[in-house]
C-alpha positions in Angstrom: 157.4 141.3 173.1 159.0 139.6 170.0 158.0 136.2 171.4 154.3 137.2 171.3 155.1 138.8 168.0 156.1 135.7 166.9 152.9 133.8 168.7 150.9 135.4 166.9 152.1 134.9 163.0 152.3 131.3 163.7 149.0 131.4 164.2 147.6 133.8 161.7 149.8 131.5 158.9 148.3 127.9 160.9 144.5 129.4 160.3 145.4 130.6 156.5 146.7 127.1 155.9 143.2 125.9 157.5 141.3 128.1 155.1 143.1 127.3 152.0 142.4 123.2 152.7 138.8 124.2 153.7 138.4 125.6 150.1 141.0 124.0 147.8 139.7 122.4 144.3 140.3 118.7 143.7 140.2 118.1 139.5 137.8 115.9 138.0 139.8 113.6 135.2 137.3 112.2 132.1 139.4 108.9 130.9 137.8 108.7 127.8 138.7 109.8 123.6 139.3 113.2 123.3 136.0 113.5 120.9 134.0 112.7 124.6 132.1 115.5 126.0 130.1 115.5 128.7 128.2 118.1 130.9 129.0 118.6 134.5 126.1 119.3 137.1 125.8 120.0 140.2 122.8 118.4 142.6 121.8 121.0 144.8 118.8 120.5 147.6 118.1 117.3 149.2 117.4 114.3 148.2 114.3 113.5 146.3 114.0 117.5 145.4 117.3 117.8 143.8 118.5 120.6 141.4 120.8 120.1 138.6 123.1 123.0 138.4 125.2 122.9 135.1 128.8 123.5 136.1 130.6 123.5 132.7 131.7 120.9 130.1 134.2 118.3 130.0 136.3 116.6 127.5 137.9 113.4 127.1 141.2 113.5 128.3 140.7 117.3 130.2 140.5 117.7 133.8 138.9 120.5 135.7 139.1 121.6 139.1 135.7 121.0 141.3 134.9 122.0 144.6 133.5 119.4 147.3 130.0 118.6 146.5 127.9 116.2 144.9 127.9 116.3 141.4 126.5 114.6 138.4 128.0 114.1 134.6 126.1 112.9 131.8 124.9 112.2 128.1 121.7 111.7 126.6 121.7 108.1 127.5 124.2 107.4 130.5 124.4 109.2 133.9 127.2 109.0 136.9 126.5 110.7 140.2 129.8 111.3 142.1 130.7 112.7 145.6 133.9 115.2 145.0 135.9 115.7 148.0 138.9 117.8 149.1 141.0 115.3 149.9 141.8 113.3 146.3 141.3 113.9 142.4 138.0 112.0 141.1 138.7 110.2 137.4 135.8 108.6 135.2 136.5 105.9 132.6 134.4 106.2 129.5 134.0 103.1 127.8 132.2 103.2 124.1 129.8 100.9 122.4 130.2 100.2 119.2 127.9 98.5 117.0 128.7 95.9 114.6 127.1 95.0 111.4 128.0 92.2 110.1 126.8 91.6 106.1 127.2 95.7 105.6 128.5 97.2 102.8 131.7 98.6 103.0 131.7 102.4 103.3 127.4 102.1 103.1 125.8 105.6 104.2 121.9 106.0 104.9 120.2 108.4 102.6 118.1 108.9 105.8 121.6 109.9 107.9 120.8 113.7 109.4 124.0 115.2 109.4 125.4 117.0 112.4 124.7 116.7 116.0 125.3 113.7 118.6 122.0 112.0 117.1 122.9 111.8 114.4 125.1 108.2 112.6 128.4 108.0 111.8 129.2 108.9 108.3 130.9 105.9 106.9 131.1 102.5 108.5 134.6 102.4 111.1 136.7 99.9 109.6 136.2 97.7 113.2 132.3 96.9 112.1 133.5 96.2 108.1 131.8 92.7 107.5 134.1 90.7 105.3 131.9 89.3 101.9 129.3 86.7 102.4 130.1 83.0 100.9 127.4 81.9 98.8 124.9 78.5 100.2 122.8 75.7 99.1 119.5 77.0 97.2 117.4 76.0 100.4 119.4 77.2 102.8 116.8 80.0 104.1 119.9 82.0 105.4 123.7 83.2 104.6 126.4 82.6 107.4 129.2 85.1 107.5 132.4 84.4 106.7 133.5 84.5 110.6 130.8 82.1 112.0 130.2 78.4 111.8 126.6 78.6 112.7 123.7 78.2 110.1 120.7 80.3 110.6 117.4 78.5 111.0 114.5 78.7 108.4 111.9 81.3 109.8 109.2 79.6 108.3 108.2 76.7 105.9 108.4 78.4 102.7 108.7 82.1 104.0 112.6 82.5 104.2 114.2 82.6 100.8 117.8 81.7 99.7 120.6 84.6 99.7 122.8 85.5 96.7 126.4 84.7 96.7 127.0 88.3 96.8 124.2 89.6 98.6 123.4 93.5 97.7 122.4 94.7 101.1 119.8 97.5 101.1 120.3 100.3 103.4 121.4 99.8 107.0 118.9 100.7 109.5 119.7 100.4 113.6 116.9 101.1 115.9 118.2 102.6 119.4 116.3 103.8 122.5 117.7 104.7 126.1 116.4 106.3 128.9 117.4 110.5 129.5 119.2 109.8 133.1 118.3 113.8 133.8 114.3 113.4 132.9 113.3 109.8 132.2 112.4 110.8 128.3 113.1 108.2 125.8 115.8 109.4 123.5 115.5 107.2 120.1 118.3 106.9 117.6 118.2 105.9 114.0 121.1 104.1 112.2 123.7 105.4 115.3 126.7 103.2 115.6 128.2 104.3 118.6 127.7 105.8 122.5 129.8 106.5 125.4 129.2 104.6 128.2 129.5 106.2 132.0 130.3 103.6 134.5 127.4 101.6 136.1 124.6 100.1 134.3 122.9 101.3 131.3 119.8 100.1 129.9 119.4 100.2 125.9 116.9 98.7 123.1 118.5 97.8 120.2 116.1 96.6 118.0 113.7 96.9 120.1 115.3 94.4 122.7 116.3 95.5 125.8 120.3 95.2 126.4 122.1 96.0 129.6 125.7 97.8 129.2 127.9 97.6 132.1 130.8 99.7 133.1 132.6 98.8 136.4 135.0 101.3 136.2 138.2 99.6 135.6 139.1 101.0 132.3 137.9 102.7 129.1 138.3 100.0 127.2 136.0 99.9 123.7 132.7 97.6 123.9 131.3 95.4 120.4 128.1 94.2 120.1 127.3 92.2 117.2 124.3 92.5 115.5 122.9 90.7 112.4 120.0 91.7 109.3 117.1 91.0 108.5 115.8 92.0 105.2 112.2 91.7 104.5 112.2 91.3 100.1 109.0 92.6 98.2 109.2 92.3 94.5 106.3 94.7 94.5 107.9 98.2 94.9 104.9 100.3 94.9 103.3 98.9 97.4 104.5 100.5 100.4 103.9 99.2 103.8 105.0 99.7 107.1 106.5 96.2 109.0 106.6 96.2 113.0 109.6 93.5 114.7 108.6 92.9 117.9 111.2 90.8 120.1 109.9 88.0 122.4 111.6 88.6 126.4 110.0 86.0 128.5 112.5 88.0 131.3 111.9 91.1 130.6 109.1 92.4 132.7 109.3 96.2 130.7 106.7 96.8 128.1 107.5 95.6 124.4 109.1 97.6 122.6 107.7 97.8 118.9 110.2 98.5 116.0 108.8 100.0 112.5 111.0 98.8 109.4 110.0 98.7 105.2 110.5 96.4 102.6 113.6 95.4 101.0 115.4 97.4 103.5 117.8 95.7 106.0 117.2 96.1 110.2 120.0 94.7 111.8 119.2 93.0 115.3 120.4 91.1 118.6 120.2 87.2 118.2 117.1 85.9 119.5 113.6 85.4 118.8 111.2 88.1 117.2 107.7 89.0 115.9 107.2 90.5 112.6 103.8 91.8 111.3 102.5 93.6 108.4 98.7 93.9 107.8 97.6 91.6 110.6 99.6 88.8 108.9 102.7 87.5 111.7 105.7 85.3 111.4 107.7 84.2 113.9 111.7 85.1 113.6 114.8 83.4 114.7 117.9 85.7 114.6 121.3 83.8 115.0 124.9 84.7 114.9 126.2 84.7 111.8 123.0 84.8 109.8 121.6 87.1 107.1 118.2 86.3 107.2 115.7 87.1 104.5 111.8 86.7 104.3 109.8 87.1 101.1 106.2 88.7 100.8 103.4 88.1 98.7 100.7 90.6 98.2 96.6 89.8 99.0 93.8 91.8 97.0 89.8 91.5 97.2 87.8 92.8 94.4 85.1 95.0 95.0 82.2 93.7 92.5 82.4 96.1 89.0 79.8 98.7 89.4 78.9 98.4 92.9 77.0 101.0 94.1 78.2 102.3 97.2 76.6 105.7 97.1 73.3 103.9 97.2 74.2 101.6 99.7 75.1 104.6 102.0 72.0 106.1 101.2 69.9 103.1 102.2 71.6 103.3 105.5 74.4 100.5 105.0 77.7 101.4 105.9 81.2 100.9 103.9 82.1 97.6 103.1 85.5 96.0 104.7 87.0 93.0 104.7 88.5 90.4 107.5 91.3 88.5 107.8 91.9 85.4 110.4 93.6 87.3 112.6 91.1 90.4 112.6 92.9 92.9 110.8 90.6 94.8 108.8 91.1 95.6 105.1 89.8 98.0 102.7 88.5 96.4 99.1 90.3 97.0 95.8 93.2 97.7 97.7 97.0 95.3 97.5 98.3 94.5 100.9 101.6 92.9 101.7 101.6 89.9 103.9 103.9 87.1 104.3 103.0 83.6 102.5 100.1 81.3 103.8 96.7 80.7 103.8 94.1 83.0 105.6 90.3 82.7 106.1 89.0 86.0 104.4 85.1 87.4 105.4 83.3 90.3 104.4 82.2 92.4 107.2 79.4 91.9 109.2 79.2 87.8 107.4 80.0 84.7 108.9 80.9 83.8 105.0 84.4 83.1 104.9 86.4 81.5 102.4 90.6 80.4 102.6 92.7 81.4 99.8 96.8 80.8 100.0 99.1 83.7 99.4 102.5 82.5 97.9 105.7 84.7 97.8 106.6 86.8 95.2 102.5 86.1 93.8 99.2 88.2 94.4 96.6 86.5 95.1 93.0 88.2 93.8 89.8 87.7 95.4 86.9 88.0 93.7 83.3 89.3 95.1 80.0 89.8 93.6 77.1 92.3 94.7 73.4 91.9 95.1 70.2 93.3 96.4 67.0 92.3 97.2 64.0 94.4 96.3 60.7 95.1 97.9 56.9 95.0 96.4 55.7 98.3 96.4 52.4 98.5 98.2 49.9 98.6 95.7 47.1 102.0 96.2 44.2 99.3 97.5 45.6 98.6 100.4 46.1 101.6 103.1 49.2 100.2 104.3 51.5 97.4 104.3 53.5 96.5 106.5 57.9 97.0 106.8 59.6 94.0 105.1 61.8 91.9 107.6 64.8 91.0 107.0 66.9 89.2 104.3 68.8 85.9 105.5 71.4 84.5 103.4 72.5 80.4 103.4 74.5 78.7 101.6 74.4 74.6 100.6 70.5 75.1 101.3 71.3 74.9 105.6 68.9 76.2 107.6 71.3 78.6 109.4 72.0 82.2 108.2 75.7 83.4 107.3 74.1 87.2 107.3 71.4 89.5 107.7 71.0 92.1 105.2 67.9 94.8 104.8 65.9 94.7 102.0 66.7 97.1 99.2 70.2 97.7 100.8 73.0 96.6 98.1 75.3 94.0 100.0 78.7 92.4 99.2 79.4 88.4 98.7 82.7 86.2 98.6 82.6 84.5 94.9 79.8 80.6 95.6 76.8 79.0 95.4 73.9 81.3 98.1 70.4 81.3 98.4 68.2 84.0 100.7 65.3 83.6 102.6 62.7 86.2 104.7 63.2 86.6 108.4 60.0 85.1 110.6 59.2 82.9 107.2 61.9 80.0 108.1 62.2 77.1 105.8 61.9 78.8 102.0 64.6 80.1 100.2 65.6 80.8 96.8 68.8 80.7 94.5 70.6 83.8 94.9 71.7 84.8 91.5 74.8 86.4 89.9 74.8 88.9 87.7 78.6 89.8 86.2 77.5 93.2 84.6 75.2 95.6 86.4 73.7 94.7 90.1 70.3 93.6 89.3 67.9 93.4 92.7 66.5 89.8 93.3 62.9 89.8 93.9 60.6 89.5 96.6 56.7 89.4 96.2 54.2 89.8 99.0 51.1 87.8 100.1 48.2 89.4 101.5 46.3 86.5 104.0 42.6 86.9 104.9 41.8 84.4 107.4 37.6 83.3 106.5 36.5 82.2 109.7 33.7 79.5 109.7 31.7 77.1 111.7 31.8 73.4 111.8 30.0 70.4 113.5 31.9 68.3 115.7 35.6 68.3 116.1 36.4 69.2 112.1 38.6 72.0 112.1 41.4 73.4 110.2 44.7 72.6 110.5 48.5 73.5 109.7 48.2 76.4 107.2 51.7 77.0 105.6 53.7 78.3 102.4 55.1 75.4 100.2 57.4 76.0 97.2 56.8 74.5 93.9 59.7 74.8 91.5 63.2 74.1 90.6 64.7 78.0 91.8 63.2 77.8 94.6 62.6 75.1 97.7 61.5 74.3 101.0 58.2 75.5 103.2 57.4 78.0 105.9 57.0 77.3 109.5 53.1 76.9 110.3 51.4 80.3 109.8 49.3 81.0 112.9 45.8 81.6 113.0 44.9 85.3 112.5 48.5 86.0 112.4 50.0 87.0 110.2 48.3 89.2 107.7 51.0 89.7 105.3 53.7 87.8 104.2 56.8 88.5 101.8 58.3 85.3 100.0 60.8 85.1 97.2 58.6 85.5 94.2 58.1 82.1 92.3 55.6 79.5 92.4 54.2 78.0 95.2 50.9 76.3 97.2 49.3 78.1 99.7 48.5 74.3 101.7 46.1 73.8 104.7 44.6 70.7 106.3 41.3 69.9 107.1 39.0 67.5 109.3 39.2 65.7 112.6 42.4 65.9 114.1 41.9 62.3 116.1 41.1 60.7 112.4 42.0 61.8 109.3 42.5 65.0 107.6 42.3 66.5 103.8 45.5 68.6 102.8 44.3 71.2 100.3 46.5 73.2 98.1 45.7 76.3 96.8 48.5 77.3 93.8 50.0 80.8 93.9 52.2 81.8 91.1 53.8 85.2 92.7 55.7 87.6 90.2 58.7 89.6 91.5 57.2 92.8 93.0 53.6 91.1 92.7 50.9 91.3 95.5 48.5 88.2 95.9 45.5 88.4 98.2 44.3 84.8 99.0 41.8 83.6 101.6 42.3 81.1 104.1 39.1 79.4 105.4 39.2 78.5 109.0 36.8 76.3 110.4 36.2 75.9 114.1 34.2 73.6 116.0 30.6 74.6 116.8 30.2 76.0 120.4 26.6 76.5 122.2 25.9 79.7 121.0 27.5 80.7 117.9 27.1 84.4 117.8 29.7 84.5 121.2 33.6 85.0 120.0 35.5 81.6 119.3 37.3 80.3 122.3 40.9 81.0 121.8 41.7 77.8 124.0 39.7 75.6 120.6 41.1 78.0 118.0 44.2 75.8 116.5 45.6 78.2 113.2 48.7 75.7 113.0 50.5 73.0 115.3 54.1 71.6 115.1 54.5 70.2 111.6 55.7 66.7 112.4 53.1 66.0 115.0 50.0 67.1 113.2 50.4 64.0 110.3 47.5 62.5 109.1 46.4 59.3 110.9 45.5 55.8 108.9 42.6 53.9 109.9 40.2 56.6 109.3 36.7 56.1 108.2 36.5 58.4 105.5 39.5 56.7 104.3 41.6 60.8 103.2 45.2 60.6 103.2 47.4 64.0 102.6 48.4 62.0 99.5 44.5 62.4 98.4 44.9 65.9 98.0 41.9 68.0 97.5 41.7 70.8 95.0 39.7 73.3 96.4 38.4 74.3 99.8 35.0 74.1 98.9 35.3 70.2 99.4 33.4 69.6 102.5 30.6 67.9 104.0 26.9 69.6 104.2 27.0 70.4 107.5 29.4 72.7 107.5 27.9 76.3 107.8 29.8 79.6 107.3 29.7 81.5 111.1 27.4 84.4 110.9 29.1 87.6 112.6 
């Protein structure tokens, strides 16, 4: 009896031994500074669908007891998943980053710093990233070493980086951070941070925009510096605000760019390497090096809008407002200073392929200056019923046959500061001096011509020839294209004086060019009659054959042959178009 007794507590103690192992806690040790704290989940469900359960918080240098399971600790950067078992304790090292920058002030604060809170900067700079004072250079040395580095920066560009003081007075520190949430993915983005605890594995930051990998094996807790260095961008014009992107160049990195905002005269400090900086579509390219304080200066760019321009008319005319281009496309607004970084650049008004280069230099703005003009329509005077919609107005410059724009009549439009002329659409070949006024836009004139083609009846092969518009005058030059016959009815020109010429006779032999004068007055209509004269068909009351009607024939071809018998020349010009032989008869309709 006692030895079953006995049996049978042996037992019952064996299986409460079993019970406690099956359920006993092993602690979870955090090797890190006793400011660490880090929450402790649990990852329920399987995997792919897993469940963070938050177990509790942990602090550096604290252990608590965990029962077997997987479990997951993190911050709002850096993640490590753990398996806790029953058998052994599970520590984690901690390691932190801290980041150094050198050329700081001592003891420099952000006014920009939000107090409180994990985001949110240290309040004074540790005395481990204290930068000793900077030596002073050589006036062309485009950047500063510090005191602890041998290496001299590169110039960024030929005239773009400027010299640093002997006792540089660095603006405000600014430190761009971005990591990854390991519990959601969401980018968490730090401003002017200095340091972050780092869970062992690899985590993935952009400092600067530039992606940098931290790695934590494990071993020990051990502190982690990474150096960075400024760039200040220095604007001696303090109103005009502007907003500055860095962008770094990875030629490994196959992530997405990451784009970093920064202001004038204000300090971003940076990983070496290469970078992008933009402001107002203007680039430059960047070479941060160890040991460098590197500094680029700014010039400002400004494009006059003509005094007195009236937009409110131009809007209601159906034009739009008036912008302006750089080079590299960025679009600016008129009477407006932008920063951008010394150089030349090609500058256009919208819409124009008129484009001038002016040079921006540092610490200089560089005005450019515009002028406005318009070009105005006959009205239609009250004998005719109707008259036709003016085409549109072509503007040239250097008297070439190509347009630089298009502009509609009456519509007030917008030049870069030369020498133009403008010309009418379907009327190729006449233009006119396109005058500046400096006060008040005053229109430039247009006058119209009102054709009426006299059809006649000739013997043999005469016939008229190469009807055209030629100018006569010193404001304005050139002639039409060939005017067609019967087309067209109306014509608008540039008013000024001019000949209305056509040619007349045999086309095999010799012809008569006859000039008929036309003095047209801005916002004058001239009627003039044309006479046409055909060749005489078998039965003159039947329409004209369109297949003998000639109106007008390439210019070049259609010059007057030598040799003839009646011995006319286009130099023996004849002064009216009544000039011809007896035979000819008008052609009875």
């Amino acid at each position: 009896m006692l030895q079953s007794i006995t049996v049978l507590l042996a037992t019952a103690i064996l299986s409460g031994c079993t019970l406690i192992s099956l359920t006993r806690k092993q602690p979870l040790v955090l090797d890190a500074p006793a400011d660490v704290e880090l929450v402790v989940y649990r990852q329920i469900g399987k995997s792919g669908q897993r469940v963070m359960s938050p177990v509790g918080l942990i602090r550096g240098g604290e252990s608590v007891p965990l029962e077997p399971g997987e479990y997951l600790v993190a911050n709002e950067c850096s993640g490590y998943s753990f398996k806790q078992t029953r058998d052994k304790p599970t520590k984690i090292p901690v390691r932190r980053l801290s980041l150094i920058l050198h050329g700081e002030r001592v003891n420099q604060i952000s006014e920009s710093s939000p107090p409180g809170s994990a985001a949110t900067e240290a309040a004074s700079v540790p005395p481990e990233v204290q930068a000793s004072p900077v030596p002073a250079v050589p006036a062309d040395s485009g950047t500063t070493p510090a005191a602890t580095s041998a290496e001299q920066s590169k110039n960024v560009e030929s005239g773009a980086v400027q010299s640093a003081p002997a006792a540089p007075v660095v603006p405000a520190a600014t430190v761009h951070t971005l990591c990854l949430d390991p519990l959601d993915g969401q980018r968490n983005e730090w401003r002017n941070r200095r340091e972050f605890d780092i869970l062992p594995g690899t985590t993935e930051f952009r400092i600067g925009g530039r992606l940098f990998k931290i790695e934590n094996h494990g071993e020990n807790s051990e502190k982690i510096l990474l150096d960075l260095y400024p760039v200040t961008v220095v604007s001696t014009f303090p109103e005009n605000h502007a907003r500055f992107y860095l962008t770094p160049e990875e030629k490994e990195s196959k992530s997405e760019s990451s784009v970093v905002g920064t202001s004038a005269n204000g300090s971003t400090w940076l990983l070496p390497g290469d970078y992008s900086l933009e402001v107002n579509g203007t680039r430059r390219k960047l070479s941060i090096e160890r040991g460098a304080l590197t500094e680029i200066s700014v010039g400002v760019l400004r494009v006059d809008m003509p005094k007195n321009f009236p937009m409110e008319e131009r809007l209601r005319a159906g034009g739009q407002p008036v912008f302006v281009y750089l080079d590299t496309g960025a679009l600016l607004n008129m009477d407006n200073d932008y920063l951008v970084f010394p150089g030349s650049y090609t500058v256009s008004i919208e819409g124009s392929e008129v484009q001038d280069e002016f040079l921006v230099e540092a610490g200089q703005r560089t005005v450019v200056k515009t002028f406005a003009a318009r070009v105005d329509v006959p009205p239609c005077p009250e004998s005719f019923k109707s008259c036709r919609n003016p085409p549109g107005i072509t503007i040239h410059r250097e008297q070439k046959p190509y347009a630089l724009m298009t502009v509609e009549p009456k519509l007030p439009f917008i030049l870069l500061e030369g020498t133009y002329e403008y010309g009418v659409e379907g009327l190729r070949g006449i233009k006119r001096n396109l005058q500046r006024r400096s006060e008040a836009l005053a229109g430039e004139p247009l006058a119209r011509v009102k054709i009426k083609w006299d059809v006649r009846q000739a013997q043999g092969r005469f016939r008229t020839d190469l009807v055209r518009i030629e100018s006569r005058g010193s404001n304005v030059f050139g002639r039409s294209l060939d005017l067609l016959f019967h087309k067209p009815e109306e014509v608008y020109v540039p008013a000024g004086s001019y000949d209305l010429t056509y040619f007349l006779g045999d086309p095999l032999a010799d012809r008569v060019k006859t000039r008929q004068s036309l003095l047209l007055e801005p916002g004058q209509t001239r009627e003039v009659v044309v006479p046409i004269y055909l060749e005489k068909v078998n039965k003159p009351e039947e329409a004209p054959n369109p297949a003998l009607v000639r109106g007008a024939a390439v210019g070049e071809n259609s010059a007057p042959r030598k040799g003839s018998s009646s011995g006319g020349s286009e130099s023996g010009d004849s002064p009216a178009a009544q000039q011809l032989p007896q035979s000819l008869t008008p052609l009875r309709r």
